[in-house]
N, C-alpha and C positions, 0 to 999 in steps of 0.2 A: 775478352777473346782477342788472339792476333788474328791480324790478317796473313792470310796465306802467304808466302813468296811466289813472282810469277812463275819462280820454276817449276816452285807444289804443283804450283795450279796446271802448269804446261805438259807436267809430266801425269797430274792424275787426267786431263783431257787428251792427252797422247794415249793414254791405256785406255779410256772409255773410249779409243776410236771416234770422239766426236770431232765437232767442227766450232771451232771458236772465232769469234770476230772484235777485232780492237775498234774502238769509235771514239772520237774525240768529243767527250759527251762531261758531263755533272754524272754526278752518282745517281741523277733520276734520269738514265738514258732513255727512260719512255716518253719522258714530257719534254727533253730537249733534243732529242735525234729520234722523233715517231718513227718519220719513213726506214731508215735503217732496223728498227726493232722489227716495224711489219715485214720486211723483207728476208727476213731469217726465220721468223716465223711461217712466214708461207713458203720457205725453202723446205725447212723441215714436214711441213705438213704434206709438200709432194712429197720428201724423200721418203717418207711413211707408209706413202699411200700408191707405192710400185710394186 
């Protein structure tokens, strides 16, 4: 499998109207940037939940 181009990526997260964040992380951005991952996820969970 490739990997995407960022532009794939920018332009299929442009049409899902989402919210994407860059983080200067390792491919496992959960165990080396937690606070960053918690913080997008509790953005989304209010944005959800208006």
């Amino acid at each position: 499998m490739r990997e995407p181009s960022a532009h794939t990526v920018l332009s299929e997260s442009q049409a899902a109207r989402a919210h994407t964040v860059e983080v200067e992380a390792s491919h496992a951005v959960s165990v080396s940037q937690p606070a960053a991952v918690t913080r997008l996820i509790e953005q989304a969970a209010h944005a959800t939940t208006r």
